[in-house]
C-alpha positions, 0 to 999 in steps of 0.5 A: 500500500505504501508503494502505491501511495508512493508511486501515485504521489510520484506520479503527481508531484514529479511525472505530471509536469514532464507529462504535460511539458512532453506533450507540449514538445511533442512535434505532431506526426502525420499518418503517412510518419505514423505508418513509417514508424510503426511498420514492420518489427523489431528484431536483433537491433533491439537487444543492441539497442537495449545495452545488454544484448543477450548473446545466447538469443543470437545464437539460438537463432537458426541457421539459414539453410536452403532446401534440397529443391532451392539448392538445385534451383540455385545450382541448375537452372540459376547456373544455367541462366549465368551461362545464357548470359554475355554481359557484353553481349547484353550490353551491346544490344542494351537488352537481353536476348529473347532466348535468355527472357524465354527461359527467365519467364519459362523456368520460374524466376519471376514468381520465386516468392509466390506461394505454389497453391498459385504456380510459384516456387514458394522460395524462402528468402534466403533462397531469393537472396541466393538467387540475386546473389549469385545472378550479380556474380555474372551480370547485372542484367538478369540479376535487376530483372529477376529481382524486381519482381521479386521485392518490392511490386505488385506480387509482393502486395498481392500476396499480403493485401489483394483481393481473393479475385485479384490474387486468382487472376494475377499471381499464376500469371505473374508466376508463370512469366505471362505478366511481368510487373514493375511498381511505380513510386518515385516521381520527379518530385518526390524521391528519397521524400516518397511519401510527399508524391504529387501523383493525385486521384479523385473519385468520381464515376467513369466508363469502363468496359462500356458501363459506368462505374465507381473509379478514379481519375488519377493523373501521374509522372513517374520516373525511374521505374524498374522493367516498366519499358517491358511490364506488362501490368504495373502498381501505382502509388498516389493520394486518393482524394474523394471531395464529394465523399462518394467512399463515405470517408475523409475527403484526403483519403491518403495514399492509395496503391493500384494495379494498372495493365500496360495496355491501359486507355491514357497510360505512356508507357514504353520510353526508358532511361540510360542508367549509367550504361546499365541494360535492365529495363528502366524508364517513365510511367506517365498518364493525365485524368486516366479513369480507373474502377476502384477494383484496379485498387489492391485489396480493392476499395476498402484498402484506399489510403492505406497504400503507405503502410501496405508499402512500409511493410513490404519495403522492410522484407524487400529492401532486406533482400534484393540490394543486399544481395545483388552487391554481396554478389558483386563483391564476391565476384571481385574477390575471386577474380582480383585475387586471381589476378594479382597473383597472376599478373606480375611486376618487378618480377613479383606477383602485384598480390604480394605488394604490401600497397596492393595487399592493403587492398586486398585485405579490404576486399576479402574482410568486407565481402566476408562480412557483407555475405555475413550480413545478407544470410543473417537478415535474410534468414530474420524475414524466413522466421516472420521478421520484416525489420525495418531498422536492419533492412536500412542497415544492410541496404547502407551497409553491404552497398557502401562495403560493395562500393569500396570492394569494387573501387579496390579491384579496380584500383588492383586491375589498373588498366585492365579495368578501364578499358570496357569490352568482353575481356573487362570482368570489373568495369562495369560493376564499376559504372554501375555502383552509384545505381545499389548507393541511390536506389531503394532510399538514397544512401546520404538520406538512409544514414544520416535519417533512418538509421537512428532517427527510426531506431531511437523510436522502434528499438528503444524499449520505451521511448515509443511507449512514451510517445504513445502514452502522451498522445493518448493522454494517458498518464499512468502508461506515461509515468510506468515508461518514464521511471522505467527509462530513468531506470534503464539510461543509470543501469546502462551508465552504471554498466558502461562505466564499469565494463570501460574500466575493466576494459570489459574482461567480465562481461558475461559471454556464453560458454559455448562461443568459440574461444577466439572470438570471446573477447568480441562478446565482450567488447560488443557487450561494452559497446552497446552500454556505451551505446544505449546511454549515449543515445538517450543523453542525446535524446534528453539534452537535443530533444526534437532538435536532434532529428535536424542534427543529422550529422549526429544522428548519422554517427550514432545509426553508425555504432548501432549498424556496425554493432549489427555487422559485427553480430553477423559476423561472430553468427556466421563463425559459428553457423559455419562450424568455426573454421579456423582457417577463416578466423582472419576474416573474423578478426578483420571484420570485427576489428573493422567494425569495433574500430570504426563504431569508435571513429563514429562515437568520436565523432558524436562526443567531439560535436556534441552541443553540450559540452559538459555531457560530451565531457560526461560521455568522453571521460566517464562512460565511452572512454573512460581509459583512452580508445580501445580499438584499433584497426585491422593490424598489417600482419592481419591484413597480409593474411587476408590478402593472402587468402584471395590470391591462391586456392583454399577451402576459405576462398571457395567459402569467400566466393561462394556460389560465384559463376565461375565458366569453364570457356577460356574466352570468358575472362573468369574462365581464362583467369580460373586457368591462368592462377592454377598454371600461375600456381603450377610454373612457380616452382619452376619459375624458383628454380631457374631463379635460384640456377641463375643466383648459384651461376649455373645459368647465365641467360643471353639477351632477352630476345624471345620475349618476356619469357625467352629466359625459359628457353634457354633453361631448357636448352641449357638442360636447367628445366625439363620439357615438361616444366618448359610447358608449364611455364608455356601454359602459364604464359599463354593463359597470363597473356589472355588475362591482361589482354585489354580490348581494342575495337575499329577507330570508330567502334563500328559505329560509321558502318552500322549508321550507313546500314540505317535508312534516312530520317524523314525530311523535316517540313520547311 
């Protein structure tokens, strides 16, 4: 009785004015901010979020596998359509041929996520990511057409909100291949900002089919639409307006989701646009006053106005999936083939993979793949157990394409001049052209990181924040004071913890039994790290208020910590999912070295620009830091072991690059560079000997006049080496020189005899 009297006075005295002052500062929020915030759910990031994460719940969590029918798909028929497809072919016609779209529509890849009852694969999303992945290792073009239909469109909605007739009629079409789908939302107005879209319908009777009926005029201006050039049918977002209440409901009725078939009375369709060279099909979807029953709507008229949250959730499962995916693949693929090559390709008579400038760089291509493929399994298998996480689908979006866009921009700085001449002898220049592609589409990178990553987390995986807002805005008091002592409690128990776990340097953190040894201390320097977190985070939100959602830098540095701490948690996962090869433990040392160091950059970055400075100095000196900077960067020597697993074959490499085509044609560049380090591999011991026959005098070669590899002849006619190393060394060099061959092409690229083969444009009028 004591403590109810207690907790009622507290709640009077002290809770009330807080509750009156917060809901005074409390900003309003719009229905479309509301849906955002409230969609999809909250999944590990929480446990991050909370300051003490429960290592054992991380563990527990399946292992993503796929099934024995997924696994033949991703080795027959996905390796099959690998095959089909020559990027440089697609390039130049700035399509896929027709036999590759026969069998992409033929063999089910465009309905992988449709349940069978309608025709589909009924695939998990690890098998999906799978797919994407793998597809991106050989070319961009099958990959983006595959995975469109797959994430975010109208299957995807279909399956959640259509109709019961919408879904009979549309899904076995769209798994068959029949009906290829794109989903327009972004306008020339409203990008990153998806939610403000100009694109406006009203409700008013039309004809259609011959009667009148019930629909809506809806005019729109959309651009950069995946595969609209080629869809068939296609969804729309735009806000609903019904002013003469014909719904019976609110004049704005909000954001309204339809499905519209291509051949449409007013649509314009079938223009495209040049996305930095890329052959998938993107373009404009336009149309002025174009009437449409409200049966085109998904899930029909008693779905109008909900088109913003159908999208949200949605967003957080596909946005999980595809670009994740699709730029692991990438990375994967510069892994394999770069590595090869630096051991292939030779200067001052030492392979450029040896070189500690180059190895740098190799280092950072073999952590970062290693860690993104950690990230995209982790994630995919969160959507297989129901999650639709749509803190860590940002997390991984940013993430994996940021990591993809530093991979490639090593292997080309590794490549050198390999890689800026485009042509079919060119592995890595047209990943190149199309990275800036993964960093803008799906919400752009600059707006995800310093917006999302954070300002949607404080609110989603904090355990009592959104209670608070939602207590306040419900006017309920007792809800409010429950959630506000019980932060009080939360924000001096992560202080407390922080503080003590920074002292100790962490050493007695509790950390499961079962974790591999070598990655113990990990735990615990995460455990410490989200503390530190956790209640930097909320003296961020006490001492900023609502200004910290404008401070964008700061609330870029703290999504920051929270993501890296994310990477880091898929790491330690991936090693023990894959039995703890201790082979690989480079790779998880860099990665969580990587991220620990990184995360402490970005809380520098917080405490150095934090406006109040005695809490900066609270933070610095007393909670994050309280004994100087813990973490350094990957080590040199770390670095030189990572490097050194991309350059020569190994169990550990062939985990790197799983699942990366790899052709058997020495015509095709990974083909002849696959050959090229196995006979790189074999002519090395010949290659010493002759070196060590020259140092002892034994041999004294002549002049160098049968080329680069001219020595080796006269270490066979000085009886040096055998006929039989002599054609190692032979093959060696014929696959070496197929490597670094660069493409060279007519003056002209052809380009003077193709346009005398077109007929005259029309004469124009005087």
């Amino acid at each position: 009785m004591a403590s109810g009297f207690l907790r009622a006075l507290r709640s009077r005295l002290v809770t009330a004015p807080i509750f009156r002052a917060f809901r005074r500062a409390q900003p309003s929020m719009s229905q479309t901010e509301k849906d955002a915030l409230e969609a999809g759910t909250v999944w590990w990031e929480g446990e991050l979020f909370g300051g003490r994460p429960d290592w054992r719940r991380l563990l527990a969590f399946p292992t993503p596998t796929l099934s024995a029918e997924e696994q033949r798909f991703l080795d027959v028929e996905t390796t099959e359509l690998c095959r089909l497809t020559r990027d440089w072919d697609c390039t130049q016609r700035q399509d896929m041929p027709e036999h590759v779209w026969r069998y992409i529509r033929e063999q089910g890849f465009l309905g992988m996520i449709i349940p069978r009852e309608y025709g589909g694969k009924g695939f998990s999303a690890l098998a999906h990511s799978a797919v994407i992945t793998k597809l991106s290792t050989r070319s961009s073009a099958p990959a983006v057409t595959v995975m469109v239909p797959n994430s975010l469109g109208p299957a995807e909605l279909l399956l959640h909100y259509g109709t019961p007739e919408q879904k009979r009629h549309y899904l076995p079409r769209l798994a068959r291949g029949d009906e290829i789908p794109a989903f327009a939302l972004t306008s020339p107005w409203a990008g990153s900002d998806a939610a403000s879209i100009p694109d406006a319908g009203v409700v008013c009777r039309g004809m259609h089919q011959g009667r009148e009926v019930l629909g809506m005029r809806v005019s729109f201006d959309k651009r950069y639409i995946t595969l609209a050039p080629v869809c068939t049918v296609f969804g729309l977002a735009f806000r609903l307006f019904d002013p003469e209440r014909l719904l019976g409901g609110a004049e704005d009725v909000g954001i309204t989701c339809a499905l519209v078939p291509r051949d449409h009375p007013g649509v314009e369709i079938g223009r495209r646009h040049f996305p930095l060279n890329a052959v998938w099909m993107n373009g404009p979807i336009r149309g002025s006053d174009v009437f449409m029953p409200l049966e085109f709507i998904i899930g029909g008229p008693a779905m109008a106005g909900q088109g913003w949250r159908m999208l949200m959730e949605c967003l957080a499962a596909g946005r999980s999936i595809s670009l994740p995916g699709s730029n692991t693949g990438m990375q994967k693929m510069t892994a394999r083939a770069v590595g090869a090559y630096a051991r292939v390709r030779y200067q001052f008579k030492t392979a450029v993979g040896r070189f500690e400038g180059v190895e740098e760089a190799l280092a950072r291509i073999g952590g970062n793949t290693w860690l993104s493929d950690a990230a995209r399994v982790m994630t995919a298998g969160a959507i297989d157990l129901g999650e639709k996480p749509s803190v860590v689908s940002a997390i991984v979006k940013y993430h994996v394409t940021e990591r993809a866009r530093q991979t490639v921009n090593d292997g080309m700085d590794v490549i050198g001049g390999k890689g800026i001449c485009l042509g079919p002898q060119n592995f890595l220049g047209r990943a190149y052209q199309q990275i800036p592609v993964a960093i803008t589409v799906e919400g752009a990178n600059i707006l995800t990181r310093s917006l999302i990553l954070f300002g949607q987390g404080a609110v989603r995986c904090h355990p009592y924040v959104l209670k608070e807002m939602q207590a306040a805005r419900d006017g309920d008091l007792a809800a409010f004071d429950a959630a506000l002592w019980g932060h009080v409690g939360f924000t001096a128990g992560n202080a407390l913890r922080a503080l003590a776990l920074g002292l100790t340097g962490a050493r007695f953190a509790a950390v499961p039994a079962e974790v591999a040894p070598e990655a113990r201390d990990y735990y615990r320097q995460l455990t410490r790290l989200s503390a530190a977190f956790a209640f930097t985070a909320d003296v961020a939100m006490a001492t900023l208020g609502g200004s910290l959602k404008r401070r964008e830098k700061l609330s870029a540095r703290l999504g920051d910590v929270l993501a890296l701490m994310y990477l880091a948690s898929a790491a330690l996962k991936r090693f023990e999912d894959e039995g703890r090869p201790a082979a690989d433990l480079p790779l998880l040392h860099w990665a969580l070295q990587d991220c620990l160091h990184k995360a402490q950059l970005a809380f520098e970055g917080v405490i150095a620009n934090f406006p109040n400075r005695l809490a900066a100095a609270l933070l610095r000196r007393c909670v994050v830091f309280p004994l100087g900077k813990p973490w350094a960067p990957p080590s040199d020597a770390l670095g030189q072991q990572v490097a050194r697993l991309l350059i020569e074959p190994s169990p550990t490499r062939d985990r790197l690059t799983s699942d990366v085509y790899l052709p058997t044609d020495l015509d095709e560049p990974v083909g002849a560079l696959e050959a090229a380090l196995a006979a790189t591999l074999e002519a090395e011991p010949v290659e010493a000997k002759v070196r060590r026959a020259i140092k002892a005098g034994e041999f004294k070669p002549g002049l160098p006049l049968g080329g680069v590899d001219g020595v080796y002849d006269q270490a066979l006619a000085a009886g040096v080496i055998s006929r039989a190393e002599h054609a190692l060394i032979k093959r060696r060099g014929e696959l070496r020189d197929k490597v670094i061959r660069v493409d060279d092409f007519p003056y002209d690229f052809g380009l003077r005899a193709a346009l005398a083969d077109l007929p005259d444009p029309p004469r124009q009028p005087a």
